[in-house]
N, C-alpha and C positions, 0 to 999 in steps of 0.2 A: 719294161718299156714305159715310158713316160707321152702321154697323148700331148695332140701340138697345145688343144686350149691347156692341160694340165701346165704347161712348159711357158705358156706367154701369160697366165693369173701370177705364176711365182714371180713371171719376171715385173709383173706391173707391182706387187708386193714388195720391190726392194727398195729399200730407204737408203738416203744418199744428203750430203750436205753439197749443194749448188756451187761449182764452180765458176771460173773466170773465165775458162776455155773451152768452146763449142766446135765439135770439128761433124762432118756430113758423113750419113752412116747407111747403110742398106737398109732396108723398109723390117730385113729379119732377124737382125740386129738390136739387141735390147738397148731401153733410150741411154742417151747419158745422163751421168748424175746432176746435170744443172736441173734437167728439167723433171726431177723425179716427183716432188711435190707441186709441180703445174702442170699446166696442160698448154701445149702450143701448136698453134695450127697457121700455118706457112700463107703470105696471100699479099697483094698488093699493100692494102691498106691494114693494119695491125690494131685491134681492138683489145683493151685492156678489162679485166672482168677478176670481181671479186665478190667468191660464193662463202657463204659458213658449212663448208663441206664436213670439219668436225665442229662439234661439242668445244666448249674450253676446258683444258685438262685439268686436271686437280693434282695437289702435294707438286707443285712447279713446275709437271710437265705443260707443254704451249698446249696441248692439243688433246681431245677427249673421245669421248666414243661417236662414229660415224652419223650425221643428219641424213636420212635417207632423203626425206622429205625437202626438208629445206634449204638442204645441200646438192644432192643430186639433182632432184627434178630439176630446181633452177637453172644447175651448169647446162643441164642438158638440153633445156629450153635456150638457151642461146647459141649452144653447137647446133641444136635444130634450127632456129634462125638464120643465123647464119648461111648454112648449108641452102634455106629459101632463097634469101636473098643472093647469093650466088648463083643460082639457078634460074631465077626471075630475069629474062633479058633484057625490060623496061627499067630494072630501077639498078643503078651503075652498071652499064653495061661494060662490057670489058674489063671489069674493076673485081677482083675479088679481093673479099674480105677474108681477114685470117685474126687469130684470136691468139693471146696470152691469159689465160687466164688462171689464178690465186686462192689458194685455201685462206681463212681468215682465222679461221680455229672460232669464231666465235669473241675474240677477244681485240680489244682497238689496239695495245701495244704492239700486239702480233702482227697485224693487219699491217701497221706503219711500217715494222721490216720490212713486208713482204711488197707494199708499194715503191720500196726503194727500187723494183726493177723497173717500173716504169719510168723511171728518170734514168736509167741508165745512160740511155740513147745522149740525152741532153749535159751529159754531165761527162767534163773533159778531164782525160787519164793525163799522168806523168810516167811515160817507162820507163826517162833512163836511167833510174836505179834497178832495173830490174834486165835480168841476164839468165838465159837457158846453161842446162848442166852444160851445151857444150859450147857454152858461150856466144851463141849466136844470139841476134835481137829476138825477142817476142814477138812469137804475132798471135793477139787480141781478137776475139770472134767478136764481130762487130752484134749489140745488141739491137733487138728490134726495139723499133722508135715507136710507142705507143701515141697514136693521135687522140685516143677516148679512152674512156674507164668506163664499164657500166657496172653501176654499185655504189656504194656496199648496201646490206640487207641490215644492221644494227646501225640506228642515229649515231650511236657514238663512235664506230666506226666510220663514218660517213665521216664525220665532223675531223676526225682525226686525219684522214685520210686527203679533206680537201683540202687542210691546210697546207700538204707539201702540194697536193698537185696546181693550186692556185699558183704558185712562184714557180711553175715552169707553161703555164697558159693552159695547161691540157684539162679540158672539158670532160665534166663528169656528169651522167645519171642513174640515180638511183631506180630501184625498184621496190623496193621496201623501207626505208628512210622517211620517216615523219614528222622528226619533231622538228616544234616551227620555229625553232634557234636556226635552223638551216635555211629559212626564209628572208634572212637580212643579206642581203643583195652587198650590202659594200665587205662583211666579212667573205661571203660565198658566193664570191662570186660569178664562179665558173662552174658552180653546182647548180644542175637542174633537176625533178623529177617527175615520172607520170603515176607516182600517188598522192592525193590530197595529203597535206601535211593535217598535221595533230590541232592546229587551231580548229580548221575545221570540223574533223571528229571530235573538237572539243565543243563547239559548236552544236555537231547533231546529237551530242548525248547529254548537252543541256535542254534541247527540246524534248530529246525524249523523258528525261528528269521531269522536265513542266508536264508537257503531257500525261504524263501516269500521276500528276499531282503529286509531287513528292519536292517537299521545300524545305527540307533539312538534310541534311548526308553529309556523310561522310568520305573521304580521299584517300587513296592506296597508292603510292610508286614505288616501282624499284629504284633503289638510287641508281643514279643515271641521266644521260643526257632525254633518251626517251621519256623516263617514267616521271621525272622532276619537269621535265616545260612540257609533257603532256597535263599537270595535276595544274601546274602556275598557267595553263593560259584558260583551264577549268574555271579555275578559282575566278580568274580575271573576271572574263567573261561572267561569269556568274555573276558578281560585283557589279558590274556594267550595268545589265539586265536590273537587277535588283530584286528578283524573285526567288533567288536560291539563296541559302544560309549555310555554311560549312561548318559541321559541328568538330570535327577534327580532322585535320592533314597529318597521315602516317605515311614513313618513309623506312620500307626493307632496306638493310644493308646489303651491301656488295655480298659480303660474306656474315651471313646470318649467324649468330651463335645457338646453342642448343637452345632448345626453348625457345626461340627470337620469337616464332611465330604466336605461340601460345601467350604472350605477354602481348602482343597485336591483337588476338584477339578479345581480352579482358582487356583492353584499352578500349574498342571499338565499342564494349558493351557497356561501359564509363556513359556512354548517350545512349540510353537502349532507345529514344524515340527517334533517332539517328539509323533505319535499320536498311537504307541505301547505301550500297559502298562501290562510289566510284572508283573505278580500277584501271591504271595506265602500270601494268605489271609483266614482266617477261612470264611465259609457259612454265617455267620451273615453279617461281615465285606463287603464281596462282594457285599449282597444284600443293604447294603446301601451306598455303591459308586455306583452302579448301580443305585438308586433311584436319590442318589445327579447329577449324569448325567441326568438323564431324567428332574430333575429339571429346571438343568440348563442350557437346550434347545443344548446338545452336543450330540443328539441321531443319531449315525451315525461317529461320530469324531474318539473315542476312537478304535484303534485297541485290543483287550483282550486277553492277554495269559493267560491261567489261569492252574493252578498249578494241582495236583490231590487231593488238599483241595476243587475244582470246580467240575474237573471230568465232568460226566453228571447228578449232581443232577437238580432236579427238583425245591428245594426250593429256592436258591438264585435268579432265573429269574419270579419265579412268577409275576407277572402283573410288568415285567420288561423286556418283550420278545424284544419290538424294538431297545430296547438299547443296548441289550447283543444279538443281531442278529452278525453274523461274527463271533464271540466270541471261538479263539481254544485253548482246554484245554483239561489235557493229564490224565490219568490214568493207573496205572499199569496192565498190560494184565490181563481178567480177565475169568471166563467164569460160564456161571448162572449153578449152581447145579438142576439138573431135582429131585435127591430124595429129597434136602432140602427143595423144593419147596410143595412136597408132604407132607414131617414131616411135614412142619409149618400150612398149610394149613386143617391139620387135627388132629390141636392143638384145643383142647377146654379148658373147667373151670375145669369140670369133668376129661379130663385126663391129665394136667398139673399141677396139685398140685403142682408140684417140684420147680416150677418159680412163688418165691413170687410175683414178680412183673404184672405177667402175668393177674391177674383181672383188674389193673389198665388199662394197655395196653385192655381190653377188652372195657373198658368205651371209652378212646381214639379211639380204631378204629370203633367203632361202635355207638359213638357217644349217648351211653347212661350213666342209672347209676344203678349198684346193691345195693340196699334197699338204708337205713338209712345211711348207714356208705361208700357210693359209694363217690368217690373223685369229682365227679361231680354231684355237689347238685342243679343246677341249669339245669339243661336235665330235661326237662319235659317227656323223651323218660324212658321207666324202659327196662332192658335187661332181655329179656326172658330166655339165655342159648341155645337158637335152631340156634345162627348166626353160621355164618361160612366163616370163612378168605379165600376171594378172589372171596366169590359168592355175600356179603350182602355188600361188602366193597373192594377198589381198592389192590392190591398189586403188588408191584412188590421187588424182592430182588435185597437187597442190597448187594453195590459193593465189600466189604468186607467179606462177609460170606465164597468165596472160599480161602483166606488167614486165617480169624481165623480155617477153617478146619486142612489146612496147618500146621498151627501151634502146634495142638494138635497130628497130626498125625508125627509130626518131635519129637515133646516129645515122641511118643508113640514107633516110631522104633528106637529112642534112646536110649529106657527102652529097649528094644526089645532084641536088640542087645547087653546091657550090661548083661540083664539075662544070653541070649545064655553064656556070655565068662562066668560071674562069678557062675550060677546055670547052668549049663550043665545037662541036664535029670532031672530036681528037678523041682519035681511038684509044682507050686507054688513058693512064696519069698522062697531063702533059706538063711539061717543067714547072709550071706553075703550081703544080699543089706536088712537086716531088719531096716538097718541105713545107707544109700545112701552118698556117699560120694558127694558133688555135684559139687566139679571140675572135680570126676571123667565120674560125669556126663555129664559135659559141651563138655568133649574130644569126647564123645558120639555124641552130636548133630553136634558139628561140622564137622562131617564125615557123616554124615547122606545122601543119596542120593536114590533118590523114584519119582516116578512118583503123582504129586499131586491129589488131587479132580478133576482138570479139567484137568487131564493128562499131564500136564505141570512138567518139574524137577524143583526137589525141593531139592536145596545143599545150602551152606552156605561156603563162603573165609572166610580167616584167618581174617576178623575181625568181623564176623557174619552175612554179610550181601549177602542180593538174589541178584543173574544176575538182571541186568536192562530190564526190558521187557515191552513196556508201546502202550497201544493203542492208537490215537490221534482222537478226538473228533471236529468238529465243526456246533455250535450253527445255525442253519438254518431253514427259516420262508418259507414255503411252500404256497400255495394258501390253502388248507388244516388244514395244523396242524406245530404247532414249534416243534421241535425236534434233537436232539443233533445225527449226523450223521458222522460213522468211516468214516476218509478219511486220515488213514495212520499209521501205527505203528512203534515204533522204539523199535531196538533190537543191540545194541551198534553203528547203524547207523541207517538214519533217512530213511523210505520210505513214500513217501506225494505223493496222487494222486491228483494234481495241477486241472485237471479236474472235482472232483468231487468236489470242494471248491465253495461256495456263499456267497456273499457281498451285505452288505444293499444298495449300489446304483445300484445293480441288474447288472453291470460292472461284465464282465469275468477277468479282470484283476484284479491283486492286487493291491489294495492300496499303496500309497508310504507312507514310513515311516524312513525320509531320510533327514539329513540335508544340502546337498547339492545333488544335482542333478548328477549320471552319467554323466562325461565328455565324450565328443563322441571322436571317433577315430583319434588318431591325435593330440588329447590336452591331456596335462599333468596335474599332480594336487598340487597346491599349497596351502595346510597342512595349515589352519589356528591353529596358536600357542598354543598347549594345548589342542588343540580339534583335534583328528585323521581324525574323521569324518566329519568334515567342511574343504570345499575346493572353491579354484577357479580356474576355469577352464585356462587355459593358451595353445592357441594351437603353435604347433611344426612349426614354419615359416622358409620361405627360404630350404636351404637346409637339415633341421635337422628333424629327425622322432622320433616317442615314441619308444623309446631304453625300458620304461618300465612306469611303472602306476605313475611315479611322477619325471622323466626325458625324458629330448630330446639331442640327440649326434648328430652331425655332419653327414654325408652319407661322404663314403669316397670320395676322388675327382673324381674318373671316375662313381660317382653313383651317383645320387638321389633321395630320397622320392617317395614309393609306392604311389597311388593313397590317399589310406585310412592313408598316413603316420605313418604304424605302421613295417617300414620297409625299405630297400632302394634297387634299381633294376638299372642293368649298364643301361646308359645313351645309348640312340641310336646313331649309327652311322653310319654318310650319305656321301655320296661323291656325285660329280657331275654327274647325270642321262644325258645319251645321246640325251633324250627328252626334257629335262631344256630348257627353251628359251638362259640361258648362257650358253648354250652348242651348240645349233642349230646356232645360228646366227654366232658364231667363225668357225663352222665346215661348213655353205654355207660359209663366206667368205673363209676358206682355200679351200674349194674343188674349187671355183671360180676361185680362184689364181691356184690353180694345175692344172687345164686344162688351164688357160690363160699362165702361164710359159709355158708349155707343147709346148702348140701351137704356140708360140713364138720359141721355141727351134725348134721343126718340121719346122716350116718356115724358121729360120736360117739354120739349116741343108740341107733344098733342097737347097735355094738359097744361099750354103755357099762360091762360088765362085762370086758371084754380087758384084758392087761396095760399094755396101753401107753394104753388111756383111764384107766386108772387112774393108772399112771406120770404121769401128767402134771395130774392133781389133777382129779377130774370139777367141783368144784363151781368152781372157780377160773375154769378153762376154759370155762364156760357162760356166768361173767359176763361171762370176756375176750371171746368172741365174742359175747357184747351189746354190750360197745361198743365192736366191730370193726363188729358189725351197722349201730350206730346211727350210725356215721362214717359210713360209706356213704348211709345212707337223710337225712342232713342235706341232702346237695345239694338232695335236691328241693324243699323250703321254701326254698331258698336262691334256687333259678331262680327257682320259682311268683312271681307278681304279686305283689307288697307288699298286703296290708292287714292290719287285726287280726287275724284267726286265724293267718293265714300270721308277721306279724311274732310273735305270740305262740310260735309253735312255733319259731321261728328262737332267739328267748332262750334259749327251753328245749333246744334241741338243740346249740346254737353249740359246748359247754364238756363239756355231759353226754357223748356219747361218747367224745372223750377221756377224759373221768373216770373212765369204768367201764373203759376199755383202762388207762390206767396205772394205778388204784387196783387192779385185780385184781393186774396187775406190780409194783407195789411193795410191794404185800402178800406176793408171792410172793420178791422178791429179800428181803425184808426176815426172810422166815420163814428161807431160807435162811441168810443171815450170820447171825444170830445161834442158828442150829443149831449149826455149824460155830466159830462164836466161845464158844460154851457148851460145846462139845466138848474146847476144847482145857484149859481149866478144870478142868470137871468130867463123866462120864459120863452125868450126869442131865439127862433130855429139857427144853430151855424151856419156859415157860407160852406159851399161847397160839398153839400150831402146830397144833391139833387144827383139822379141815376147819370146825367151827363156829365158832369161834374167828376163821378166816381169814375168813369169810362177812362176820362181826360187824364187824371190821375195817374187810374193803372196800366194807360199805354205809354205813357210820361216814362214812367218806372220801369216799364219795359224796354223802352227805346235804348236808356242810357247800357244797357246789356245787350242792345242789338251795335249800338255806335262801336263799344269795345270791341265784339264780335270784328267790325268794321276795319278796327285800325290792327288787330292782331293778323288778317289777314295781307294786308298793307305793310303790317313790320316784316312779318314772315309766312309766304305762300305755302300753304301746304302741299306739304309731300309725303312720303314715304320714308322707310329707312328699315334696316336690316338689324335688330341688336341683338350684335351675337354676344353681349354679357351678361345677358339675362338666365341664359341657362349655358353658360362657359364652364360645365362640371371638371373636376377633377379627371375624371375619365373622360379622352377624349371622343370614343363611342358614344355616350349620351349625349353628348353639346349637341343643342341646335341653336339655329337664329332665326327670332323671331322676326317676322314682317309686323311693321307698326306704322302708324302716323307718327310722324315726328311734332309732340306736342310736349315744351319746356317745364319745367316745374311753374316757373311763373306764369306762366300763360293759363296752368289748370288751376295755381292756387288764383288768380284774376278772374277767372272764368266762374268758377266754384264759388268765389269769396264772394260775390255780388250777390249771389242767390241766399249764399249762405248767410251775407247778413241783411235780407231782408226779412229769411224766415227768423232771424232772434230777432228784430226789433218786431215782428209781427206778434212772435211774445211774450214779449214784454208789452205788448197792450193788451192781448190777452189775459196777461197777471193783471194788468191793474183794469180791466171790465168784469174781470171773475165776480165781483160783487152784483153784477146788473143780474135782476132775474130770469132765469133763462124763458119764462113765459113772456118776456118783451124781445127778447134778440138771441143772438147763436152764438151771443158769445163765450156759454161753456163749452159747445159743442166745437167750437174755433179751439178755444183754448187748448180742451183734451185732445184735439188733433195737431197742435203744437208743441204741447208737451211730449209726444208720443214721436215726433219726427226729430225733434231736437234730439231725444236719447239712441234714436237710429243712429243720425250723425252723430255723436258724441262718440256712440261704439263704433263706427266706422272707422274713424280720422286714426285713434289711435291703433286699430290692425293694420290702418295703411301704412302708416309710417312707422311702426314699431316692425312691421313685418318687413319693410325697404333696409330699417337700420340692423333688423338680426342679419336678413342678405347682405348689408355690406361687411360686418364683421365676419361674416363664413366666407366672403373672398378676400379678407384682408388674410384670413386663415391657413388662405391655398396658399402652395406653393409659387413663390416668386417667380420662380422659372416657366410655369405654367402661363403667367401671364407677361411675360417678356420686360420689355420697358414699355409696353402700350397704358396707357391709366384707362380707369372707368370709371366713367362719372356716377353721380347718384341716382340720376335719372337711370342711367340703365342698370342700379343695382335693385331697383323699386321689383320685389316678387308679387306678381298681378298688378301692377301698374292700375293705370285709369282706366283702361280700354280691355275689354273682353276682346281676342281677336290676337290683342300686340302682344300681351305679356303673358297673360293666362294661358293654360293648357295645360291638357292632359294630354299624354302624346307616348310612345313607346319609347322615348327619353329621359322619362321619369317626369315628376309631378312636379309642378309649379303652383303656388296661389294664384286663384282664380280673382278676377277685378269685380271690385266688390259696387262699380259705382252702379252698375245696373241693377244689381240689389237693391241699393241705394232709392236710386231712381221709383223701382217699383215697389218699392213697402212705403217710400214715403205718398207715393199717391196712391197708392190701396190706404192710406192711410188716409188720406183726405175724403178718399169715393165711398170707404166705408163709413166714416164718421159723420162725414158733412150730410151725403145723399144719401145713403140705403135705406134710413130710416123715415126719411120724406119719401123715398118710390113705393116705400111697406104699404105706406100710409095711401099714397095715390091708388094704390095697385089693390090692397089687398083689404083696406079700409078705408073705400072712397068716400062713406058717412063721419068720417073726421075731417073730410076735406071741403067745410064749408063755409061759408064766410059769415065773420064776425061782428059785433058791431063796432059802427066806427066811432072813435076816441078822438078829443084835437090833443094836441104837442101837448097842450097845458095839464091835461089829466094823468098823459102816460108819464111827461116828467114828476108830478106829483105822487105820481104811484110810485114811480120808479125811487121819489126820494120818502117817502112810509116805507117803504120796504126795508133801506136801509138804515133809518131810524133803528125798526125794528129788531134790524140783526144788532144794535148796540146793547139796547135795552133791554136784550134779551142775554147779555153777559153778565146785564148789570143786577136786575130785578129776578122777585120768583115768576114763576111761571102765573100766579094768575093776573099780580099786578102787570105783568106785560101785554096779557091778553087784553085786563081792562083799556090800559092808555090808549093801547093802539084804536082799540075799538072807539073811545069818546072821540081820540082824535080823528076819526073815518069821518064821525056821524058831521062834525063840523064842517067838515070841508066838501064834502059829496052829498050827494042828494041821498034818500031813504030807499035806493032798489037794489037789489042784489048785483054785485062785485063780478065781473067774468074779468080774467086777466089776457090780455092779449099782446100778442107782438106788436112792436111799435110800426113796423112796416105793414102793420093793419091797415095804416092809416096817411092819410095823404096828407104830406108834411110842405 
């Protein structure tokens, strides 16, 4: 005896070539052979549906081994819809829906036959060549009029599929269909879907690419409509953006040759810095590049993006886990249906009749065979009929079942809504849609807007296609179990939780997938030719910073380069600190000099009626020791900070105590020679030696350096100024800019040159009184203190400008680029300059020449206070029994002394030694009276 489910599995097992002629049969009644490879279900409105029920066959056959998955669950997700919506008494009431629906095998050719029945309806016969055996007319089972299609699940089916149904109007959506060739609205017309098309996921896996920092990769399709304008709208997009680089586009064949894949992957490794590989590839295809890696000992290499043809299936990584570990691949938002789970699961033999397929799928999941005619003749296992899907056998649904719901339920409030307008209160079709117009249809769907199966909206743009909404999956190997784990969805942008991502080197970081390396901060990128993404790094030197990702500018001249050279920041500026040793050591010698002036003047003032503050001219001597004073006290405006008052007083004092030290001296050498030159003439005193006289003189000569002082402040005000070329080093770390007085070369050599050529004509009269005996006047002790200040200056002039012209050669030296097109003048190549303060410094920037004029300044008046005075305060101070007064002489004795003397010194080249002694002596006796000789200064005596 043969059991009823045994008797109704055979009879759904019987294969049949689809007639012309459809006649009405009892419910126990095996179907007829039209309808053996479909499935038909009776109902107002006729829905058309095309599932990839099998595999595509191999060696010619159409058709392959049975898709549980992606075959069944689908059909069965729209038999289960269906059945809601017929059940729902809100959404077409009175209207049931009934279904046709088609195996595709998997293949577009196949698929186009098997569309041909949906035009049946539309497409008019000719019978009368045709005559029954007993000669009576034909009668023709009239075909169901398909108003929709929902499908197909391969692009390329889809595409194939819309072409015919577009020439007869009928409205098509897919449920799995992505590539966005389907998105041009004037070819596809009548095609709509509720999955984001492939631009999009091209889209969210170029974010994810940027994201993981990965700007080189690599491309994988299967040929094909999917796998080619999923990689080309890649590529696009990528191009657009301008962030990603394609190191290679590789394209599987339809039909791979042996080895196909193994040459793919020694292609892929042609870029080993290429080690992303984007993937727009069928389930088969994947698992056998995944195989070819594993082969080819690159388990760990390959980074995998893989498309939502990867998703989170199960079958591509089968005993493939360590190779597709890392492995992120996206899929469109989904969410598992709790009722569909329950219909299927409590689908039997017994109460699915309706899905011929579904005995086959019996033997498949449960791994037996019903009787004789079971499609697995070799299962030793016989199927009892008591199993049960999800207790006897694994499941889990597929990711597609809440889109094909989707899709029927967009057909179904599009009929919905078209009855409301055209049958308003009409029970059931009313003649108006007894013949569906189906672009009026289509205007329908695409207005359509409903909350879906998994509560998600569900609308359609004007070219048919769903919001982008996609979860992101990555492939991760637990101690445990493998398992494909969300770590981020994108919804017109990308969200990736970076910490819940794993890598097969167990490494928290990502992987680099990079043809050149991040340039660190500071270096620019030089763009190898044609490739955006190959660079060499080139860093920002001297004074120039990254202005941007693939230049370096200049810093302007008062600035230099940030630390990290992505920038430039003013240049520090330093002047001379009170605490510098080139500031301490000028300011002990001036303070030195200002109490020793001091005290020199204090001592002249008590003892200002003694012979020897007389001897030495009181009022002369007051002035000299002002500008002995005023030498000394310049340092300190010279150290102090630069600003107006400080630069003001620096003018004014740069030149003036010089002036008053040698205008008082050459007032004095000058009154002398021509004492002495008027002596030998005539016995009658010169004009102009009288103490007022000399005053008149030395303020005369000082004025004309006070007037200049006048009109330099007049030509140009002082100010301030910054010069940052004084210490502009090589290294832009050291540079500072000094704060200074802005004071011109000609203005120091003016200021300078007036003192400086009074101190040489003061000796040159020094040279020519060297002869007068120094027991009449001071003019050796003038002399040796102008000899002595003249070779200061002498050494001075040449370190100043010898040492401005090696500075200007050491930046003629540098580097061009360092100094831009800015020039520098000489003024600011001067190292130590005029001023302690502007130029000089010691500083944690390195060392500069210190200014030498306060040097200057202070040794030439140490040089006056020691030579002129200290040996008159010895005398006041410490030998006041020298200091007493002599007898007095008229003009006519001390010039006659003065001219025996230098008799003497001729006569004394000429003759021996005793005849010199005699002459001089006879000539004494003659001309002076018979008392002993005391020699005395001429300033003994009152002239």
């Amino acid at each position: 005896m043969v059991s009823a489910f045994e008797w109704y599995g055979c009879l759904l097992l019987l294969t049949g070539v689809a007639g012309s002629v459809s006649q009405r049969t009892d419910p126990l009644t095996p179907p007829a052979p039209e309808y053996a490879h479909s499935i038909r279900l009776d109902g107002d409105i006729i829905l058309g549906g095309l599932f990839p029920v099998h595999a595509r066959g191999e060696r010619g056959a159409p058709c392959g081994e049975l898709k549980k998955e992606k075959g069944i669950h689908r059909l069965e997700a729209m038999l289960f819809a269906i059945d809601l919506i017929n059940k729902d008494p809100d959404l077409l009431p009175n209207v049931t829906l009934g279904a046709r629906i088609l195996d595709t095998c998997s293949r577009d050719t196949y698929a186009l036959e098997q569309s041909l029945t949906f035009v049946q309806a539309l497409i008019e016969r000719d019978s009368t060549d045709v005559r029954c055996t007993s000669g009576e007319q034909p009668i023709f089972a009239k075909p169901d009029k398909i108003i929709g299609v929902i499908g197909a699940a391969a692009s390329s089916v889809s595409i194939m599929v819309a072409n015919i149904l577009r020439l007869f109007k009928i409205p098509q959506i897919s449920y799995a269909s992505t590539a966005p060739e389907l998105s041009d609205n004037t070819r596809y017309d009548f095609f709509s879907r509720v999955v984001p098309p492939d631009s999009y996921q091209a889209q969210a896996m170029l974010d994810i690419v940027t994201a993981m920092g990965w700007n080189y990769v690599s491309t994988l399709a299967s040929e094909g409509n999917y796998g080619e304008s999923g990689v080309e709208a890649f590529v696009q997009i990528s191009r657009e953006s301008g962030g990603v680089c394609i190191a290679q586009s590789l394209k599987i064949p339809r039909e791979p040759r042996l080895g196909e894949f193994d040459k793919i992957i020694l292609r892929l490794l042609e870029t080993p810095n290429a080690r992303a590989i984007v993937m727009f590839a069928n389930e088969d295809d994947i698992r056998r590049v995944l195989d070819a890696a594993k082969r080819n000992n690159q388990t760990g290499h390959f980074l995998w993006v893989g498309s939502d043809s990867w998703g989170s299936k199960i079958s591509p990584v089968v005993q493939q886990e360590s190779v597709a570990e890392g492995a992120i691949t996206i899929l469109p938002k989904r969410a598992s249906i709790e009722a569909f789970d329950r219909y299927f699961k409590s689908r039997s033999l017994s109460n699915n009749r309706r899905n011929v397929w579904f005995a086959e799928f019996w033997e498949e999941n449960f791994g037996c065979k019903l009787g004789m005619h079971g499609k697995r003749p070799g299962s030793p296992k016989k199927c009892t009929g008591l199993e049960k899907v999800g207790r006897d056998s694994t499941y889990e649904q597929e990711g597609k079942v809440q889109f094909v719901m989707d899709a029927v339920y967009a057909m179904a409030n599009a009929l919905h809504r078209m009855h409301r307008d055209l049958c308003s209160g009409y029970p059931g079709l009313c003649p108006r849609m007894s013949n569906i117009d189906g672009k009026e249809l289509l205007g329908y769907i695409r207005n359509v807007s409903f909350n879906g199966s998994a509560k998600t909206l569900v609308v359609f743009n004007e070219n048919g296609d769903a919001p982008g909404r996609y979860d992101i999956y990555q492939y991760q190997i637990t101690n445990r179990s493998a398992e494909y784990r969300i770590i981020g969805h994108w919804t017109d942008q990308l969200h990736l939780n970076m910490n819940a991502m794993q890598w097969a080197s167990g490494d928290s970081s990502v992987p680099a997938s990079v043809c050149s390396l991040p340039c660190q901060t500071g270096e620019r990128k030089k763009v190898v030719k044609g490739v955006s993404c190959c660079w060499h790094c080139e860093r920002c030197e001297g004074y120039h910073y990254q202005a941007s990702e693939f230049t370096c500018q200049l810093c302007p001249y008062e600035q230099r380069p940030d630390q990290n050279r992505t920038g430039c920041q003013p240049i520090p500026i330093i002047k001379l600190e009170w605490h510098s040793p080139w500031a301490v050591v000028p300011v002990f010698i001036a303070i030195l000099g200002i109490l020793t002036t001091t005290f020199v003047v204090v001592t002249f003032v008590r003892y200002n009626d003694t012979p020897i503050v007389r001897a030495s001219g009181r009022e002369m001597s007051y002035v000299l020791l002002t500008g002995i004073f005023l030498c000394y006290v310049t340092t300190f405006p010279m150290i102090a900070a630069p600003e107006v008052a400080v630069c003001s007083f620096r003018r004014i004092f740069l030149g003036l105590g010089m002036c008053f030290s040698y205008a008082a001296l050459l007032t004095k050498t000058n009154r002398i020679h021509r004492i002495f030159e008027q002596g030998k003439q005539s016995v009658a005193a010169p004009r102009f030696i009288s103490p007022a006289s000399q005053l008149v003189i030395t303020f005369s000569l000082i004025s004309v350096q006070l007037m200049g002082v006048f009109v330099w402040f007049v030509a140009d005000p002082p100010h301030t100024i910054v010069d940052y070329g004084e210490q502009r080093t090589q290294d832009p770390e050291n540079a500072r800019g000094v704060l200074k007085c802005d004071i011109s070369d000609l203005s120091l050599i003016c200021s300078l040159g007036y003192s400086i050529l009074l101190m040489v004509t003061c000796t040159v009269y020094a040279i020519k009184t060297r002869g007068v005996p120094e027991t009449f006047n001071e003019a050796k002790p003038i002399g040796f203190t102008m000899y002595t200040t003249c070779i200061i200056w002498l050494a001075f002039i040449p370190i100043f400008f010898g040492t401005a012209q090696s500075a200007e050669r050491n930046r003629h030296s540098s580097p061009k680029s360092d100094r831009g097109d800015q020039t520098i003048s000489r003024r600011d190549l001067k190292l130590g300059g005029m001023v302690v303060g502007e130029l000089g410094a010691q500083t944690n920037a390195g060392f500069s020449y210190p200014d030498l004029k306060p040097w200057a300044h202070s040794f030439s008046a140490s040089v006056s206070l020691g030579m002129l005075y200290m040996p008159k305060v010895y005398i006041i101070i410490l030998h006041p029994e020298q200091n007493v007064p002599k007898r007095k002489r008229s003009f006519k004795a001390i010039v006659t002394a003065a001219t025996m003397t230098n008799k003497l010194s001729q006569l004394a080249s000429e003759r021996p030694n005793g005849e010199v002694k005699t002459e001089l002596c006879e000539s004494v006796d003659n001309s002076t009276p018979s008392t002993k000789t005391t020699y005395v200064s001429y300033t003994n005596h009152a002239i």
